[in-house]
LOVEXLO-512699 format. One line per 5 residues: number of its first residue (from 1); their letters; for each residue x, y, z of C-alpha. Coordinates in Angstrom, 2 decimals, always signed. Layout:
BEGIN
NUM) a) X Y Z  ...
This chain:
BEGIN
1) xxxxx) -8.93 -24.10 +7.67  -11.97 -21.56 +8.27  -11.32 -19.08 +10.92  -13.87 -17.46 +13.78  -12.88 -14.12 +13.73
6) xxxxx) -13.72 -11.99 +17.39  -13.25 -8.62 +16.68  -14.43 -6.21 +14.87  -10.99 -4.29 +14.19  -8.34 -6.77 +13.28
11) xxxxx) -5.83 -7.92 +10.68  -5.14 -10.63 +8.53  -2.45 -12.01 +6.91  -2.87 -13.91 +3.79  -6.20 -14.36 +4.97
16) xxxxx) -5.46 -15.66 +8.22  -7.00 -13.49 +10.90  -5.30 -11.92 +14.02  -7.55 -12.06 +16.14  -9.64 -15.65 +16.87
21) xxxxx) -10.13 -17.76 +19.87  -7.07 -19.35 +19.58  -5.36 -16.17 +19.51  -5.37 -12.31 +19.69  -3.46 -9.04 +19.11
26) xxxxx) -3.47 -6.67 +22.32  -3.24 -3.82 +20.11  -2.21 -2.08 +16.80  -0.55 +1.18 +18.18  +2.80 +1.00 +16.19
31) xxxxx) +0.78 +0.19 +13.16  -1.34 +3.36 +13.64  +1.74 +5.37 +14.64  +2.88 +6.78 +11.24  +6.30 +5.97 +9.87
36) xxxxx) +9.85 +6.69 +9.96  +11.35 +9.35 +7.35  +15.17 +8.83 +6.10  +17.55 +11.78 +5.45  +20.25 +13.68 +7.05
41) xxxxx) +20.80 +17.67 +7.14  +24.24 +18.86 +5.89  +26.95 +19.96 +8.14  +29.00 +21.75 +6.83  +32.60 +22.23 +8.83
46) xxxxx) +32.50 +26.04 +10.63  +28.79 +27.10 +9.70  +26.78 +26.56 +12.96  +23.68 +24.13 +12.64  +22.77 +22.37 +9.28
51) xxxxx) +21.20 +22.97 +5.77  +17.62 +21.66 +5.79  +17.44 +18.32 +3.46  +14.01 +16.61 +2.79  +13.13 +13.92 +4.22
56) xxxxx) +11.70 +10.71 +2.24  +9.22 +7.56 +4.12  +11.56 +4.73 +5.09  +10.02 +1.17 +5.68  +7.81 +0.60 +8.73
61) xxxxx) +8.60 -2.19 +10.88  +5.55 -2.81 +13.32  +5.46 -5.02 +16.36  +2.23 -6.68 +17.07  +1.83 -8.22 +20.64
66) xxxxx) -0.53 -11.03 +20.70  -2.05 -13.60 +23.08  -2.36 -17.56 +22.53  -4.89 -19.93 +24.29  -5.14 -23.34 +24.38
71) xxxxx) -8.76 -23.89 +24.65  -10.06 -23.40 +21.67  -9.28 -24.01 +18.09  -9.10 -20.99 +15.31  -12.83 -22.14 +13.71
76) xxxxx) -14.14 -21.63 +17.87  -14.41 -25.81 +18.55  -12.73 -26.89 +21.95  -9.49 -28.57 +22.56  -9.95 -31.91 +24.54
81) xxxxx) -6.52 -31.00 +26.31  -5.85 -27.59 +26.45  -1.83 -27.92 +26.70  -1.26 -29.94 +23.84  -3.88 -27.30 +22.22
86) xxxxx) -1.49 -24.37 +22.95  +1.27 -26.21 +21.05  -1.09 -26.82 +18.35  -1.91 -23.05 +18.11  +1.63 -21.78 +18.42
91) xxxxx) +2.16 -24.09 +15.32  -0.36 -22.97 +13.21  +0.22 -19.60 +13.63  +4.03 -19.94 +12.94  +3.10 -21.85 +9.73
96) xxxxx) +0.35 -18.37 +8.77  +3.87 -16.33 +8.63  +5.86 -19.35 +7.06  +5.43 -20.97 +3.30  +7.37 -24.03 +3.30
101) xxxxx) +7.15 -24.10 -0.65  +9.05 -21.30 -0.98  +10.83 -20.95 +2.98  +13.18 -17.90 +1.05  +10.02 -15.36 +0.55
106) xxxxx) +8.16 -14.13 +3.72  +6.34 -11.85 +1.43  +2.43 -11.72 +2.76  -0.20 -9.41 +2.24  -1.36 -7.84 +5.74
111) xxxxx) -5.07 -6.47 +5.39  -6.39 -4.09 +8.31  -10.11 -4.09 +8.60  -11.77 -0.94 +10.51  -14.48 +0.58 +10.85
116) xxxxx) -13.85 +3.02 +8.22  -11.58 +2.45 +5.28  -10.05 -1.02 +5.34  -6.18 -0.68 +4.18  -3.73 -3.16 +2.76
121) xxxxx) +0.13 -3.38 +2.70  +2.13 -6.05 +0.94  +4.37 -6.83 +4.00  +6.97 -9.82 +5.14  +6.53 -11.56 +8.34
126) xxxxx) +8.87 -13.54 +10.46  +8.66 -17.16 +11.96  +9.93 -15.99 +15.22  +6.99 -14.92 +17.75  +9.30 -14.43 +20.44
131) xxxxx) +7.43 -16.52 +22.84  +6.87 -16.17 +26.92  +4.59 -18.73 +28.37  +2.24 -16.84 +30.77  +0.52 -20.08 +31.85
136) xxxxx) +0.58 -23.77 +31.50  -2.65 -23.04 +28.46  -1.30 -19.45 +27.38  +1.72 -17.41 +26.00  +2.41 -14.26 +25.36
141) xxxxx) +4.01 -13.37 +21.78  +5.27 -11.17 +19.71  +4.45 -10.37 +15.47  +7.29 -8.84 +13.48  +5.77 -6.96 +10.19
146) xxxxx) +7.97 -4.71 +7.70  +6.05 -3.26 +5.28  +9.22 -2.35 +2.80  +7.27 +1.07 +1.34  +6.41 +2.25 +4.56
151) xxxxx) +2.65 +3.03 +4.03  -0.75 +1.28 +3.59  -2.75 +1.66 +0.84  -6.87 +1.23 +0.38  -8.49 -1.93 +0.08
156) xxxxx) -10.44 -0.55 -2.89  -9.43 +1.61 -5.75  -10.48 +4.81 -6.36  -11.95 +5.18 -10.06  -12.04 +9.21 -11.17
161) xxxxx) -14.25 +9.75 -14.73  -13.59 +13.32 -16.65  -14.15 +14.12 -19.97  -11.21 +15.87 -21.85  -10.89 +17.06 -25.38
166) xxxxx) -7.84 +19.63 -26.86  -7.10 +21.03 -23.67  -8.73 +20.50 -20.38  -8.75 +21.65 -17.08  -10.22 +19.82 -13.72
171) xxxxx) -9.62 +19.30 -10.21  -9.83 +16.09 -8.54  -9.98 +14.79 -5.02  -7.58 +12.22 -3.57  -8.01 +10.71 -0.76
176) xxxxx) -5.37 +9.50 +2.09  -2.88 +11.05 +3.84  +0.14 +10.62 +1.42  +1.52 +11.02 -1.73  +0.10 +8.38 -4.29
181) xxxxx) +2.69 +7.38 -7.01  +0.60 +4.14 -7.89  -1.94 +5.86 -10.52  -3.14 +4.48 -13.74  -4.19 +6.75 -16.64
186) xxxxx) -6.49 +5.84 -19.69  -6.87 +8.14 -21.58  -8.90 +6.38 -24.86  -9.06 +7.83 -28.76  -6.52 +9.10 -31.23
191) xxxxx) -4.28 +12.49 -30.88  -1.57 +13.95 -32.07  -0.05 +13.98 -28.56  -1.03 +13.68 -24.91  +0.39 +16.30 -22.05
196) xxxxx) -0.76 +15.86 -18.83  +0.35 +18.23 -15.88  -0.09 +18.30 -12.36  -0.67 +21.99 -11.67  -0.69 +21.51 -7.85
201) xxxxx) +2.50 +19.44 -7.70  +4.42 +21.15 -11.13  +4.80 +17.99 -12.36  +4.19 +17.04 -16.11  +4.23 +13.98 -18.55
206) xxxxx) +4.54 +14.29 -21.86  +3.82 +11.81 -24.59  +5.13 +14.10 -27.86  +3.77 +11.61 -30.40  +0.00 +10.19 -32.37
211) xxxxx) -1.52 +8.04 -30.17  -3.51 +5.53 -32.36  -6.33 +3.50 -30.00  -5.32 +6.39 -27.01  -2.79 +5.86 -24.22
216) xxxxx) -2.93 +3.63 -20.99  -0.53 +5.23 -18.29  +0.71 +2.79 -15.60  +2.91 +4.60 -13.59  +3.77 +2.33 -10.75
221) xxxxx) +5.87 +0.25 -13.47  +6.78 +3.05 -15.57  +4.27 +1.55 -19.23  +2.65 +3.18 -20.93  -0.15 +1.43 -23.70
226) xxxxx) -0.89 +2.83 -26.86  -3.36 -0.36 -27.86  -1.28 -3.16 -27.53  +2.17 -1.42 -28.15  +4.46 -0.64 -25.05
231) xxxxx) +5.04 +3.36 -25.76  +6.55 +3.84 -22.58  +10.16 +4.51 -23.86  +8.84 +7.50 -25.55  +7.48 +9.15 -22.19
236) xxxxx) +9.21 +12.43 -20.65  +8.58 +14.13 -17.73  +9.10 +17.14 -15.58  +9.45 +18.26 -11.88  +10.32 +14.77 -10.63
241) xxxxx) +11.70 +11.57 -11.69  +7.82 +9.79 -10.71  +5.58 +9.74 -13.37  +2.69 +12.29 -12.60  +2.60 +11.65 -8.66
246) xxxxx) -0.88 +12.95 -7.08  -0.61 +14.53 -4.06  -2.74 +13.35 -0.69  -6.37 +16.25 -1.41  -7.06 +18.52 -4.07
251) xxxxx) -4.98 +18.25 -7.57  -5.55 +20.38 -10.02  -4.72 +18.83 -13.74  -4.81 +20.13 -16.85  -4.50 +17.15 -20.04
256) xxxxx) -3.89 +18.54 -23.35  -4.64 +16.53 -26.86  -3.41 +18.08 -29.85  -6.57 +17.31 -32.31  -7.97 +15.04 -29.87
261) xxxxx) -11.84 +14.96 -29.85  -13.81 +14.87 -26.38  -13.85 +11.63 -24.51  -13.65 +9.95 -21.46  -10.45 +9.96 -19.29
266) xxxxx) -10.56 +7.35 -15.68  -8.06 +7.71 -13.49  -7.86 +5.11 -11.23  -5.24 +4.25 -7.64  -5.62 +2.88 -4.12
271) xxxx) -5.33 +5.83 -1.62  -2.23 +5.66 +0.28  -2.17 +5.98 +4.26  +0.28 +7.11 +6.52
């Protein structure tokens, strides 16, 4: 089905747009609000007030309110009877946030275009729109989204080149508003062993062995790649349980290769926003 889209700040899901003449969101203010933290201070029985615990992002449930009509049809044709084309609208946009091949998995991907950076979440969806009929031709619904990681991430990925030989320092600039723990690290050519360390953050991660063809670092799934070999068993890090987190602005890094001559490091992630 091809879609006439009517806005020029909407979402999709799957590729189904949000906003069309059949239908369209009032507004995106819980998706723009930020997100819920999880944590608790400790009490502790007869101390007055609490010990300060951090706080970590919980998921992000967002409520979209949107309109349907009954006039028209998603590609912009006309309904010959605008009732039955209400009916026909609710349905179709129940069946965007519904696979019947696989009616277990409301998994979608939701995609937010603006005007700036367009951001992405991989989000479920439910089949329940809550309905309210304003009119004989229109309801009023509404669009339940949980986006299980709580934060939305760039459309396109960020690709950093530096050049790094026996020991090399270099800051880089990352954009978004939160902490990215979704970067991939290739660094290419043989060396006796590989540190990398966050010197912003204190974090570090240490591969202690030769690397052969150099070493791919995917740290969202915890591989690393030396060639075709899975190395990632043999990875150890400090300051947090992540592998090599950057933080949201300026990191400063410092990548070590014992015997390593000079080549060409990317580093490469999809800013995360709040």
């Amino acid at each position: 089905m091809s879609y006439q889209v009517t806005a020029t700040e909407y979402i999709d899901i799957d590729g189904v747009p949000l906003s069309t003449p059949a239908w369209e969101t009032l507004n995106f203010d819980e998706l723009n609000s930020g997100v819920e933290t999880r944590g608790e201070n400790l009490i502790i029985p007869r101390r007055p007030g609490a010990f300060i615990r951090p706080r970590i992002i919980d998921q992000k449930i967002v409520n979209i309110p949107i309109i349907i009509y009954g006039n028209k049809a998603p590609d912009g044709s006309t309904y010959g009877n605008a009732r039955e084309g209400l009916q026909t609208n609710i349905d179709l946009l129940k069946a965007a946030l519904f696979n019947p091949y696989q009616p277990n998995d409301f998994t979608r991907l939701l995609t937010y275009h603006r005007s700036t950076t367009n951001l992405e979440a991989i989000c479920q969806t439910k089949p329940n729109l809550d309905l309210e009929r304003l009119s004989p031709t229109t309801a009023r619904g509404i669009i339940t989204i949980e986006i299980p990681n709580g934060v939305l991430r760039s459309t396109t990925t960020t690709t950093i080149n530096q050049w790094v030989d026996n020991d090399e320092t270099f800051n880089i600039a990352v954009p978004g508003t939160s902490d990215n723990y979704g970067a991939t690290y290739n660094i290419p050519g043989a060396a006796n062993s590989v540190i990398i360390q966050n010197l912003t953050t204190g974090a570090s991660l240490t591969y202690n062995y030769p690397t052969t063809t150099g070493l791919q670092i995917i740290t969202p799934i915890f591989q690393a790649l030396d060639g075709a070999t899975n190395v990632g068993g043999r990875i150890t890090t400090t300051g947090t349980p992540f592998w090599l987190p950057l933080k949201a602005g300026t990191n400063q890094l410092r990548v070590q290769r014992n015997g390593g001559a000079s080549v060409a490091m990317t580093i490469s992630f999809k800013a995360n926003w709040i």
